[in-house]
C-alpha positions, 0 to 999 in steps of 0.5 A: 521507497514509494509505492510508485517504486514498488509497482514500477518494481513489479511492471519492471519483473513482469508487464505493465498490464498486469497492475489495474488497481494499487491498493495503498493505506492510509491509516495512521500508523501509532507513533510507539511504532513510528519510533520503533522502525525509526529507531532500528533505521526503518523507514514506512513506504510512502504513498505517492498517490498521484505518481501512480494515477499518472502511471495509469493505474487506478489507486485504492485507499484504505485503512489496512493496518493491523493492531499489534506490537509491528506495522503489518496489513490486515488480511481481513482489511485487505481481503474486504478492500480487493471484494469491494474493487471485485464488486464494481467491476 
């Protein structure tokens, strides 16, 4: 499963219009946690830059992962990056 799939997804359930920004990390994730999710048949979502900028939306990278025993978002990195999207508008 991409993050193209996931927006798609979500124009699907609702309208094209309601995405203008997909915001997607990049930060490594550990290879201790890589092998977990691996190991209980879970996959990361892949970013898939360039199917989403020919959907038209602009993407936003950014380092978002929070250190812990799982692959999580970190509401402060995400909160950070969707301020700085807010700030150019």
């Amino acid at each position: 499963y991409s993050a193209s799939d996931h927006v798609k997804s979500i124009v699907e359930h609702s309208d094209d219009r309601i995405i203008e920004h997909v915001v997607v990390n990049v930060e490594n994730i550990p290879s201790k946690l890589l092998l977990r999710y691996h190991e209980e048949g879970s996959i990361c979502v892949s970013c898939d830059e360039n199917a989403i900028r020919k959907m038209g939306y602009r993407v936003v990278t950014a380092e978002l992962i929070n250190p812990s025993d799982y692959v999580r978002h970190s509401p402060k990195k995400l909160a950070d990056t969707v301020i700085n999207i807010l700030n150019e508008s």
